[in-house]
C-alpha positions in Angstrom: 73.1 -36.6 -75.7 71.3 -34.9 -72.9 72.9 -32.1 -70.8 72.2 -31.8 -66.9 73.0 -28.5 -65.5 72.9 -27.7 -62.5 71.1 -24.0 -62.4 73.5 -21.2 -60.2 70.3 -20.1 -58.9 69.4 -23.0 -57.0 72.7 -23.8 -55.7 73.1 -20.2 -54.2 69.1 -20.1 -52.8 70.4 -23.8 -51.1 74.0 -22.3 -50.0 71.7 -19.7 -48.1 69.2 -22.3 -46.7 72.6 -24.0 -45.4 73.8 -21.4 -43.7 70.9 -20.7 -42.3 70.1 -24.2 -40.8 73.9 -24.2 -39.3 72.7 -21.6 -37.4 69.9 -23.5 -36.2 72.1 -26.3 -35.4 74.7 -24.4 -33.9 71.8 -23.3 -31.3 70.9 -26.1 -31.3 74.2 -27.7 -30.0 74.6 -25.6 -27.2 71.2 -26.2 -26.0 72.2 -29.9 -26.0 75.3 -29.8 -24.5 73.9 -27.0 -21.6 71.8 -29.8 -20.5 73.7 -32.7 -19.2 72.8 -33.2 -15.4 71.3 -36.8 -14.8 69.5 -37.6 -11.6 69.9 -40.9 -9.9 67.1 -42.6 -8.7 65.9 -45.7 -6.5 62.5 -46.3 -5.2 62.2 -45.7 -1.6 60.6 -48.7 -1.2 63.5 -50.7 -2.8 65.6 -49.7 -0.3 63.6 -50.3 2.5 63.3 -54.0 0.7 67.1 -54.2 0.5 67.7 -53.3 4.5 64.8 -55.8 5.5 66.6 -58.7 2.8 70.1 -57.8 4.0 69.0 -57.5 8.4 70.3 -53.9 8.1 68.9 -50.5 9.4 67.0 -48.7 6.1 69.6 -45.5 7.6 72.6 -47.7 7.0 71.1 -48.9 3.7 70.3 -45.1 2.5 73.7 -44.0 3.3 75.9 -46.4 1.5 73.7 -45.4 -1.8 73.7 -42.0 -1.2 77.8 -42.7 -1.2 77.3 -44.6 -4.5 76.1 -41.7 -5.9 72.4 -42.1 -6.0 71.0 -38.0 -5.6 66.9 -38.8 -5.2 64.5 -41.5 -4.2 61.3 -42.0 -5.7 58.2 -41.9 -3.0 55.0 -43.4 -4.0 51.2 -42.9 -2.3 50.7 -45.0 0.8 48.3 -48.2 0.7 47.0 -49.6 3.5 49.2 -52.9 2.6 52.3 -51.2 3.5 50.5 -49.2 6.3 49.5 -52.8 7.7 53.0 -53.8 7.3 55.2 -51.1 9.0 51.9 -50.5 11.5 51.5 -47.2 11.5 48.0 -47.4 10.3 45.7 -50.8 10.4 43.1 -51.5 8.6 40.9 -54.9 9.3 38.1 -56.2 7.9 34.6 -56.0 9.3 34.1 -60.2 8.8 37.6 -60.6 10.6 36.2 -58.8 13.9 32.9 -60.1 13.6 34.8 -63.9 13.5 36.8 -62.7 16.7 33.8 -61.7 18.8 32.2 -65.4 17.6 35.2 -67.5 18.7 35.9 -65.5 22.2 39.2 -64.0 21.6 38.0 -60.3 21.4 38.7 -59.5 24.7 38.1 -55.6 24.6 35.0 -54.4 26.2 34.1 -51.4 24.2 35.0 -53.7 20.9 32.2 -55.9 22.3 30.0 -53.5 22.7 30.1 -52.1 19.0 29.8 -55.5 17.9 26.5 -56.4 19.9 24.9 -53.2 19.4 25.2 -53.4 15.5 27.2 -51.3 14.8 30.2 -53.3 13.2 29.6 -54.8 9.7 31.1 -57.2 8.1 31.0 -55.5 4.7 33.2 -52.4 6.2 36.8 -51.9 6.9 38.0 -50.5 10.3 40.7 -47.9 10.6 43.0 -47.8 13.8 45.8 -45.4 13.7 49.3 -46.0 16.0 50.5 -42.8 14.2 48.6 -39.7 14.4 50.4 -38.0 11.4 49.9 -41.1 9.3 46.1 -41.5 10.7 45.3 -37.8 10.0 46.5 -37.8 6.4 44.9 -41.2 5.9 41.4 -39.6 6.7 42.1 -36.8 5.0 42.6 -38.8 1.4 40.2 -41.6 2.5 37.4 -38.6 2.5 38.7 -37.2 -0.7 38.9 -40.3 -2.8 35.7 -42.3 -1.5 33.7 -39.1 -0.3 32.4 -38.1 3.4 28.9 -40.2 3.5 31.6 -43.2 3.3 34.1 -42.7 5.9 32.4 -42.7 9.2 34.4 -41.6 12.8 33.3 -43.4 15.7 35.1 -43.5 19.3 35.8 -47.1 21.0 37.1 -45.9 24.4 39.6 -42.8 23.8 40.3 -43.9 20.3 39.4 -43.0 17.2 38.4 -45.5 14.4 37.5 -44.9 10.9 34.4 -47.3 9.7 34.8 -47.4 5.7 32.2 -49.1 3.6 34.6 -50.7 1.0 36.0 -53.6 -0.5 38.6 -55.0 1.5 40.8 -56.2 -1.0 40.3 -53.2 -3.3 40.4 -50.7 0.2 44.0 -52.6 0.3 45.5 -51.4 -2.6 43.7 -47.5 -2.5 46.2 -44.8 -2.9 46.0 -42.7 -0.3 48.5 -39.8 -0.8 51.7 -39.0 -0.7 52.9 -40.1 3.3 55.1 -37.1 4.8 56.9 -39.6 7.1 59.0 -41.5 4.0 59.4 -38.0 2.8 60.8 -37.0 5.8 63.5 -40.0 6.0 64.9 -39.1 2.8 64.7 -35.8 2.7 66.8 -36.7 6.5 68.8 -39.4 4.4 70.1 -36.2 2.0 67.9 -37.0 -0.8 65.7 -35.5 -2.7 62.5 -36.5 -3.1 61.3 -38.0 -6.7 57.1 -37.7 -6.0 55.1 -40.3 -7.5 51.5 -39.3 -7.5 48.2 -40.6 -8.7 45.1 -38.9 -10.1 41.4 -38.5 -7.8 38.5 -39.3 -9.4 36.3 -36.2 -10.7 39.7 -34.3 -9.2 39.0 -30.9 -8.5 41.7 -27.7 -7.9 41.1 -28.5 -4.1 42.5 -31.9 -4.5 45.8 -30.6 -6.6 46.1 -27.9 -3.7 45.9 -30.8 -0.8 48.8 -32.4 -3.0 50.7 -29.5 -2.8 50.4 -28.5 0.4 51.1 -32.4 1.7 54.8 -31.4 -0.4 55.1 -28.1 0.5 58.4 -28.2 3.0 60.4 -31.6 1.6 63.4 -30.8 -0.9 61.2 -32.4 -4.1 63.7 -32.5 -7.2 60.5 -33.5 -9.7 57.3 -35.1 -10.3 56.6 -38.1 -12.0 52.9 -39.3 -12.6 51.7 -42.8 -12.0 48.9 -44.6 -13.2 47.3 -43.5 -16.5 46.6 -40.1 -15.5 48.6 -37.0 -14.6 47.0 -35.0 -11.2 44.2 -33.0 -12.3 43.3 -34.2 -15.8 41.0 -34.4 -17.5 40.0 -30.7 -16.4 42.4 -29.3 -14.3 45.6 -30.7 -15.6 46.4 -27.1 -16.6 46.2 -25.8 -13.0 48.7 -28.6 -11.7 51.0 -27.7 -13.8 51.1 -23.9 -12.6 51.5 -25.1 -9.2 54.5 -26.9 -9.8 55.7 -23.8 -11.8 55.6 -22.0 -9.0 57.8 -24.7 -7.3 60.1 -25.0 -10.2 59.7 -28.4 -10.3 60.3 -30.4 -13.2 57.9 -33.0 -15.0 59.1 -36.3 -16.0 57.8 -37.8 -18.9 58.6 -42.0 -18.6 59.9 -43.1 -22.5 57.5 -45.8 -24.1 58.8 -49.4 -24.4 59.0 -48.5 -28.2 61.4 -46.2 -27.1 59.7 -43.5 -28.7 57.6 -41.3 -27.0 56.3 -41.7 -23.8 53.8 -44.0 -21.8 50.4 -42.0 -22.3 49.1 -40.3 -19.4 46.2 -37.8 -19.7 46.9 -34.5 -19.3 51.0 -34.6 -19.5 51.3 -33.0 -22.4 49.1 -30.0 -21.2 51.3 -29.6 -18.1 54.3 -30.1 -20.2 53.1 -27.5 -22.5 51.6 -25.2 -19.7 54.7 -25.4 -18.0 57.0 -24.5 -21.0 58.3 -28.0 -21.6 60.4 -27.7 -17.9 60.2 -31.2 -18.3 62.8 -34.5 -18.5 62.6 -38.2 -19.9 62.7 -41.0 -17.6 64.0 -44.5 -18.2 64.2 -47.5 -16.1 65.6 -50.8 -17.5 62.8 -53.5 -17.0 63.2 -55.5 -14.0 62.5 -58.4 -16.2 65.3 -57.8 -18.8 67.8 -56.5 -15.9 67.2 -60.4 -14.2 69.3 -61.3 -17.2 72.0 -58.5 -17.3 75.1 -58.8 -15.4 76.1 -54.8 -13.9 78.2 -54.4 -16.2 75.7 -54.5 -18.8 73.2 -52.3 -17.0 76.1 -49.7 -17.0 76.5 -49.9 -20.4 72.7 -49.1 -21.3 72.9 -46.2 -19.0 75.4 -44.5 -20.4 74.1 -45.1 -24.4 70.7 -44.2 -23.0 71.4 -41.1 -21.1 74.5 -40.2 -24.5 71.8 -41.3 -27.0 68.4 -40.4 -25.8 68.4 -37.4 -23.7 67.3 -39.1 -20.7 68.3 -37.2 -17.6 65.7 -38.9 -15.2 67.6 -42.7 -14.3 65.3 -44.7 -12.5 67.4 -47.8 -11.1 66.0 -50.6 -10.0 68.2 -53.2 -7.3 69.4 -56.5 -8.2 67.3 -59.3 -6.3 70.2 -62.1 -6.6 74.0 -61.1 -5.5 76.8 -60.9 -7.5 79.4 -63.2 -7.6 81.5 -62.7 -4.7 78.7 -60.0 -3.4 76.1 -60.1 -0.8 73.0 -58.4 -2.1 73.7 -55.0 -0.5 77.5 -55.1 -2.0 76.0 -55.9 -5.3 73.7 -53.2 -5.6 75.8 -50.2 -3.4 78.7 -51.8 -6.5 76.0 -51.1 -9.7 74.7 -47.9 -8.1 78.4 -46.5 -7.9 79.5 -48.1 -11.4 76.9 -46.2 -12.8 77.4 -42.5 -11.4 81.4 -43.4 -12.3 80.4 -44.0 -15.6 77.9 -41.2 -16.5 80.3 -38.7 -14.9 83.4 -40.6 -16.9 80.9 -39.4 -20.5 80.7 -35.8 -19.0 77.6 -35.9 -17.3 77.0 -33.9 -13.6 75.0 -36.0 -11.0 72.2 -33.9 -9.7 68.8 -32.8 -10.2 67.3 -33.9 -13.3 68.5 -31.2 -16.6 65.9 -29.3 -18.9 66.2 -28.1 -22.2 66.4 -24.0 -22.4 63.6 -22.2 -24.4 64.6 -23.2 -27.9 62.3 -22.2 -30.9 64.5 -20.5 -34.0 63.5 -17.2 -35.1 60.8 -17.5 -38.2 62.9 -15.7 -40.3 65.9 -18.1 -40.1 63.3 -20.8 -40.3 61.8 -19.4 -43.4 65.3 -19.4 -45.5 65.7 -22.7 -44.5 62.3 -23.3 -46.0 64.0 -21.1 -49.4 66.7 -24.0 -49.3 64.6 -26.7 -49.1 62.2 -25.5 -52.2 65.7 -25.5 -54.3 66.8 -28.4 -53.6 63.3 -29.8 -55.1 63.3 -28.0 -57.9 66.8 -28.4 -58.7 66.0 -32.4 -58.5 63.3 -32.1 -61.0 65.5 -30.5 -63.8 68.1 -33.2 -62.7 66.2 -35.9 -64.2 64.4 -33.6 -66.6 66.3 -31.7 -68.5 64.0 -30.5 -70.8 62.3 -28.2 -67.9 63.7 -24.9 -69.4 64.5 -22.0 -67.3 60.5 -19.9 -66.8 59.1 -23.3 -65.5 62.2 -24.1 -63.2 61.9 -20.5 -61.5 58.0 -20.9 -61.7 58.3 -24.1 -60.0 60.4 -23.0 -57.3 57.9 -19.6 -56.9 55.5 -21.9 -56.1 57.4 -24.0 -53.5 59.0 -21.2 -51.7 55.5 -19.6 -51.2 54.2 -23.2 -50.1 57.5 -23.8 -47.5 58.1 -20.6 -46.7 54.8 -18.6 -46.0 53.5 -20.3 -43.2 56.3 -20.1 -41.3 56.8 -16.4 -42.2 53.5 -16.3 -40.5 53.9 -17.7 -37.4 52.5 -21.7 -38.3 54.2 -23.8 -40.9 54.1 -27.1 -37.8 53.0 -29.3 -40.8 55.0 -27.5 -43.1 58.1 -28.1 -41.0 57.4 -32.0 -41.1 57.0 -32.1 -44.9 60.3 -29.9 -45.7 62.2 -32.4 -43.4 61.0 -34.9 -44.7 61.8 -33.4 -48.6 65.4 -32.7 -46.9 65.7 -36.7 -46.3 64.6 -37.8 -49.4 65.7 -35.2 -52.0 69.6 -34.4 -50.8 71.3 -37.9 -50.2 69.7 -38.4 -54.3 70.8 -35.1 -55.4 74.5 -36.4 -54.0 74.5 -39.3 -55.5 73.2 -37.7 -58.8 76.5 -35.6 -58.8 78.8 -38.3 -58.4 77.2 -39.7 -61.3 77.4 -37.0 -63.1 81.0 -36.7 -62.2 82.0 -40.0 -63.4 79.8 -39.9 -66.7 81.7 -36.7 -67.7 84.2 -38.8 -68.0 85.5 -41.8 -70.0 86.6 -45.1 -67.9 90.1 -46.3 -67.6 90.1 -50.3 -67.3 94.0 -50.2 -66.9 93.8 -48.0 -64.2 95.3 -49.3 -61.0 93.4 -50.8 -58.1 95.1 -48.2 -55.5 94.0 -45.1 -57.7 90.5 -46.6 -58.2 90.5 -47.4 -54.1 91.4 -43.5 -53.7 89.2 -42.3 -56.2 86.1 -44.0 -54.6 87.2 -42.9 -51.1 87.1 -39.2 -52.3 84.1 -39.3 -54.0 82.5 -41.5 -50.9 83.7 -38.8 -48.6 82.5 -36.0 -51.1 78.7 -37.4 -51.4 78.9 -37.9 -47.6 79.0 -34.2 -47.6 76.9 -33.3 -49.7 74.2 -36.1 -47.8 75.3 -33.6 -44.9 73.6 -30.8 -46.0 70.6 -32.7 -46.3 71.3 -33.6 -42.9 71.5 -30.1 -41.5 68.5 -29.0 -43.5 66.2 -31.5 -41.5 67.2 -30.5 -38.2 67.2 -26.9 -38.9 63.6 -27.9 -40.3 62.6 -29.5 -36.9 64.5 -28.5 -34.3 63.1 -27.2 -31.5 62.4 -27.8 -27.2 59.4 -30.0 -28.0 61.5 -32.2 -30.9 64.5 -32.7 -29.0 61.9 -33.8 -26.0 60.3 -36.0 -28.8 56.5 -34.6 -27.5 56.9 -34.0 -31.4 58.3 -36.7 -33.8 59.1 -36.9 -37.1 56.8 -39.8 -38.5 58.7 -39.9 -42.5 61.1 -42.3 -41.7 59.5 -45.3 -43.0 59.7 -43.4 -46.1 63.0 -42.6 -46.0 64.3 -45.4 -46.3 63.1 -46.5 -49.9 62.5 -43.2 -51.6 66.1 -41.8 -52.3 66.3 -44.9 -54.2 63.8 -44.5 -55.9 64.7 -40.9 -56.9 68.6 -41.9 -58.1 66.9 -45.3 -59.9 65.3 -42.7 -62.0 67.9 -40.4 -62.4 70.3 -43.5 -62.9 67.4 -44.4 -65.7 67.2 -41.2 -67.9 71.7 -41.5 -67.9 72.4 -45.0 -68.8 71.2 -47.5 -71.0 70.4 -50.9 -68.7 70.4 -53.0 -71.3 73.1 -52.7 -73.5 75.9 -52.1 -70.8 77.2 -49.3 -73.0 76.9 -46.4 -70.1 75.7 -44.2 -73.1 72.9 -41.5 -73.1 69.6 -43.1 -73.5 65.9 -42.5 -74.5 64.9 -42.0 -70.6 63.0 -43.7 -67.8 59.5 -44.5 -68.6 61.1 -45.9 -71.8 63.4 -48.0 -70.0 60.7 -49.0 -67.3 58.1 -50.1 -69.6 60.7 -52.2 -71.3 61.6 -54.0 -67.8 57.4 -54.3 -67.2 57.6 -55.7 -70.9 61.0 -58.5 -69.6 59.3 -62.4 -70.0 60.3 -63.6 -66.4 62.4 -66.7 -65.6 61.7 -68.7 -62.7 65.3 -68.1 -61.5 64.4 -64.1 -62.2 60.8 -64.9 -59.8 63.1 -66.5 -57.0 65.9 -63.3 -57.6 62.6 -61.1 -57.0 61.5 -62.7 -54.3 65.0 -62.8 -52.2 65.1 -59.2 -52.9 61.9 -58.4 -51.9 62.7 -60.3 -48.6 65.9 -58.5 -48.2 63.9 -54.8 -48.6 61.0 -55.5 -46.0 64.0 -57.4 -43.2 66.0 -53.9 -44.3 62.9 -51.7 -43.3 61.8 -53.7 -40.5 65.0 -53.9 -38.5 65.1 -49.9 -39.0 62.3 -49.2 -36.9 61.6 -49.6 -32.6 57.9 -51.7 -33.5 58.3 -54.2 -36.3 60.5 -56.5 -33.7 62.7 -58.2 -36.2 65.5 -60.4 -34.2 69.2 -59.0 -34.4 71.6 -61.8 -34.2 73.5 -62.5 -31.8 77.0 -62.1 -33.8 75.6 -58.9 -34.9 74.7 -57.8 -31.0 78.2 -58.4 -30.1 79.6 -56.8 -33.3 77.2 -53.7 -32.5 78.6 -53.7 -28.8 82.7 -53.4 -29.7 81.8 -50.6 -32.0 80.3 -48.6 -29.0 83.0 -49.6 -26.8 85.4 -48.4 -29.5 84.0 -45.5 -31.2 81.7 -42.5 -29.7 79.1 -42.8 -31.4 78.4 -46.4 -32.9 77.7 -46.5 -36.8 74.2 -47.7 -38.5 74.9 -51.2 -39.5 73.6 -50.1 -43.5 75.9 -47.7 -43.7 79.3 -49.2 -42.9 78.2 -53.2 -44.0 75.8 -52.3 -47.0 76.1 -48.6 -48.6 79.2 -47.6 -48.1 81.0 -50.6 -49.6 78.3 -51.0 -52.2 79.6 -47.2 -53.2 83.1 -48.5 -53.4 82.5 -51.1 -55.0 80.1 -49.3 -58.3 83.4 -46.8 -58.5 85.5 -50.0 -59.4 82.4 -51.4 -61.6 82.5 -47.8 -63.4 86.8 -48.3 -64.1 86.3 -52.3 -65.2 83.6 -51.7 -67.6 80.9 -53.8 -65.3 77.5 -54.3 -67.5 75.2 -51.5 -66.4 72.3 -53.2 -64.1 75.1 -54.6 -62.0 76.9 -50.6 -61.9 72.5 -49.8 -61.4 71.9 -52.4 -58.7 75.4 -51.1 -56.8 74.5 -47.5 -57.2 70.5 -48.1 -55.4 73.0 -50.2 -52.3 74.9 -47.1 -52.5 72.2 -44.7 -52.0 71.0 -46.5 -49.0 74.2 -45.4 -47.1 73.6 -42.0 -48.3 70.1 -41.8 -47.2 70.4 -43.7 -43.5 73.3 -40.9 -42.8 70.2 -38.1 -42.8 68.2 -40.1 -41.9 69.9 -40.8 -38.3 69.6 -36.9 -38.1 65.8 -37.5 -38.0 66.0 -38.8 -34.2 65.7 -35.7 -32.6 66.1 -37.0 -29.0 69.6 -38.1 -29.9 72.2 -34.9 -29.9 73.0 -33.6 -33.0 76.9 -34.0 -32.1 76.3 -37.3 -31.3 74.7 -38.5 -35.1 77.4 -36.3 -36.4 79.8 -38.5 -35.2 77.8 -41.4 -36.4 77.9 -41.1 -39.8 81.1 -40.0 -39.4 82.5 -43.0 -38.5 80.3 -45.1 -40.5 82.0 -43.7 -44.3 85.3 -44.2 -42.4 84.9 -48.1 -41.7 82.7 -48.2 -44.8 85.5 -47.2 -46.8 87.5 -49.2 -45.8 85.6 -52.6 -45.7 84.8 -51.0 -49.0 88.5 -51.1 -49.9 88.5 -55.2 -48.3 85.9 -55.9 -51.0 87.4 -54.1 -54.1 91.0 -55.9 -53.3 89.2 -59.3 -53.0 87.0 -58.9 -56.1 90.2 -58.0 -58.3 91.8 -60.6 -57.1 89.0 -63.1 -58.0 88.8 -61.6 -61.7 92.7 -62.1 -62.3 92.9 -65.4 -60.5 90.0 -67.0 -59.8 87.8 -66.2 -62.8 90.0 -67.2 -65.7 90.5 -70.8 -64.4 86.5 -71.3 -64.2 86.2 -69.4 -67.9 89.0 -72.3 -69.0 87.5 -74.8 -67.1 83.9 -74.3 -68.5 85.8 -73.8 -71.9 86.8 -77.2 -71.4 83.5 -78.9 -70.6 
């Protein structure tokens, strides 16, 4: 019979690497939990959209949301199609004043005069400012963006017109800078300003410094890039982002659609970094999918997104049809206010956008993380070969300490982080069900036992490998954790991996224990014996179609794990998935509680009734996918650690006990149901 030990050395080198990556976590917590302001936000431009809709002043309009708890408005660059609008600035096409001269309504003499002399063309746009503020910072940003030999000044009587050779319809839609008059109102309204800037072409450190200096004075909570590129890239993003270090303002990064990552701008990673990572996520529910939400939906996703994902920048956008019962401006003052009650219901302070602190672990603490990690390998390998013999185990784990540790001893190891974490994912949630194998083979099965003892048994030993998937769990994070991670400008890009490679690690531990084929759970001649046998199976059709449904089952498994494959969730399942976040902290992966965790149960009562051995095998691979989705959820680094705690948590809880459901209503089928169809078929 083979003997599996499991070597002192290794358990104490990954005792060590435990404590080690509590510590990490520990910090880690507290860096979380110090970082729990959330900052309201509405586009000034929404607002001002609201007032005109509703027939209300914009000041009325600003004050009922800043009541409701909104804390900054978004202001974007002015276009000459809102400067046409509100009048401050005009800008008309060349053809259009031609026309009027034509048709005898230009009246104005010194208009007249420009036109018969030549000097207005119809392939320029004309200027006229009712504002001089607003005209002055127009020409300032008209000369920056399109260049001096383009923007010409010429006088008609004692005013000053700017003669643009441009596009009209393109000239339209120009940025122009960031308008100190809409500033002004809501830094007046008690609001902070949430500036949304685009990039100039070829821009230059004298641009960034006009930007700065059109800011300079407002209360500005943050900047948030539009367009594709940050101010100042592709050459000077480094300089923007010491400017708005010396203004302590804070960057925010908008999450991808995936929601992973962000939306790619160039050069936001180079402020982020040049600017220590003093930077927030943003999120704004899309106005297409909020059409279809009632409020008390959108309230909801606030508050998971803001628990779940570290988003501290909320960017809300106004309902364009009332409520029932509601005018517009009711509706939206009611969803603003629902939404700061909520947040500040889940602990959460209204403000200014929170950052993370500087957090980057100590090398050293790092490195015996990296000592654990090696271990736990090695102490896999003579797990399911036990014919390893001490010199080669303690050679083998030489050789991976000096790969793990080294290069983070030395000050690098980025790569080698990524590839330990990803070990920790794989290697511990096998290594736990390995045990409880172990545990079980050691001893010989009772089939008189009772169903309550077996029900008790499989809870303890559900709740023991849950630990034990824990520290595997701990080790990742400790492996990853860091300002950049928990920002997710770094990701952890394994988890595809994850999700089928502890099972294959116990199916080959489960191999070299138990005989398949015999059912006699006896010690056996090993897994490539065993595998070439099942390569060497003739196939049934009925065994093809088994294959096949299985096959389907593992990519619909995999796909509906990730944020890209875009496999449907059923409804039932969305509404399932919605009382368990109503009812619990943290909701609980649906594999865990509805497939691992009950398969678990469910292989301890196999084990006690004698089951043939591929059905014990087949329950013990479900089983292990519960094990490895627990670390796995500890792989999201945006989400708090805390929070994925609690997770899996509550996932073995309700797993046991569906688990127990199952068990009671499969005994009750073998003493009831069962024996009638064996006597019936008898019969036949």
């Amino acid at each position: 019979m083979k003997q599996f030990s499991y070597d002192k050395l290794l358990i104490t080198l990954i005792f060590v690497g435990l404590i080690a990556s509590l510590f990490i976590n520990i910090q880690r917590h507290q860096v979380e939990v110090a970082n729990n302001s959330v900052e309201l936000i509405v586009d000034y431009e929404d607002l001002v959209e609201l007032a005109e809709r509703e027939g209300v002043p914009v000041s009325e309009v600003m004050a009922k949301a800043k009541e409701a708890g909104i804390t900054s408005l978004a202001v974007y660059e002015t276009t000459f199609k809102k400067l046409n609008v509100n009048g401050k600035t005009t800008a008309v096409n060349g053809s259009e004043i031609l026309s009027s001269y034509q048709n005898g309504s230009m009246t104005d003499p010194d208009w007249r005069r420009l036109v018969e002399n030549g000097t207005i063309k119809g392939t320029e746009v004309y200027v006229t400012g009712h504002h001089q503020q607003t005209f002055r910072e127009v020409y300032e940003d008209l000369v920056r963006r399109l260049g001096r030999d383009r923007v010409q000044e010429l006088k008609v009587g004692n005013e000053t017109v700017l003669a643009v050779k441009a596009h009209f319809e393109s000239f339209e839609k120009m940025d122009l800078g960031m308008p100190t008059d809409e500033m002004k109102a809501v830094n007046d309204g008690g609001f902070y300003v949430l500036a949304r800037p685009t990039n100039y072409r070829n821009c230059t450190k004298d641009d960034v410094d006009a930007f700065f200096s059109r800011i300079d004075g407002f209360n500005v909570s943050g900047i948030v890039f539009s367009g594709s590129q940050t101010l100042g890239a592709p050459d000077n993003s480094e300089y923007t982002a010491e400017k708005m270090a010396e203004r302590g303002l804070t960057l925010g990064m908008i999450e991808g659609v995936t929601q992973l990552q962000f939306f790619q701008q160039d050069g936001m990673l180079d402020i982020a970094k040049t600017n220590d990572y003093h930077s927030a996520r943003l999120y704004s529910i899309p106005k297409d999918e909020q059409k279809k939400m009632k409020i008390s939906d959108c309230v909801e996703r606030w508050s998971n997104t803001d628990a779940e994902r570290n988003i501290r920048y909320n960017l809300l956008k106004i309902f364009d049809k009332p409520a029932p019962g509601m005018n517009l401006l009711e509706t939206n003052m009611a969803y603003f206010s629902a939404t700061r009650d909520r947040l500040v219901a889940d602990g959460f302070i209204i403000g200014k956008a929170g950052v993370f602190e500087h957090f980057y672990p100590a090398a050293w603490v790092r490195a015996l993380v990296m000592l654990g990690v090696a271990a736990a390998c090695v102490l896999y390998l003579s797990l399911v070969a036990p014919g390893l013999g001490k010199k080669a185990t303690y050679g083998l784990l030489l050789l991976t300490i000096l790969v793990l540790a080294g290069p983070v001893i030395m000050g690098h190891g980025n790569k080698v982080r990524i590839l330990a974490a990803l070990l920790s994912a794989n290697v511990f949630p096998a290594i736990a069900v390995i045990w409880q194998l172990d545990r079980f083979k050691s001893k010989s099965p009772d089939e008189k036992t009772s169903l309550p003892r077996i029900i008790f048994t499989a809870m303890f030993s559900l709740f023991a490998c849950g630990i034990l998937s824990y520290i595997g769990a701990s080790y990742l994070s400790g492996s990853l954790a860091d300002t950049e991670y928990l920002l997710e400008v770094n990701i952890f890009r394994g988890i595809m991996l994850t999700f089928i490679m502890p099972i294959i690690l116990v199916a080959i531990a489960f191999m070299q224990r138990f005989d398949l084929f015999d059912g006699k759970m006896d010690d056996t001649q090993g897994f490539m014996n065993q595998f070439r046998r099942i390569l060497d199976m003739p196939v049934k059709v009925k065994s093809l179609i088994g294959l096949f449904l299985v096959l389907v089952a593992g990519i619909v498994f995999v796909a509906r794990s990730g944020h890209t494959m875009g496999m449907p969730v059923s409804a039932t399942e969305l509404k399932f998935r919605h009382f368990l976040e109503q009812a619990m902290y943290a909701r609980p992966r649906s594999k865990e509680l509805l497939i691992g965790h009950p398969a678990f149960m469910l292989a301890v009562l196999a084990w006690f009734r004698k089951w043939p051995t591929m059905v014990l095998f087949v329950l013990v691979l479900i089983a292990t996918i519960g094990q490895g989705s627990m670390v796995e959820t500890f792989a999201h680094m945006r989400s708090p650690i805390f929070m994925s705690f609690a997770r899996g948590i509550g996932g073995i809880v309700l797993g046991a006990v569906i688990g127990a459901i199952c068990m009671v209503f499969v005994q009750l089928w073998s003493r009831f149901v069962s024996p009638r169809l064996a006597a019936q078929q008898a019969k036949n």
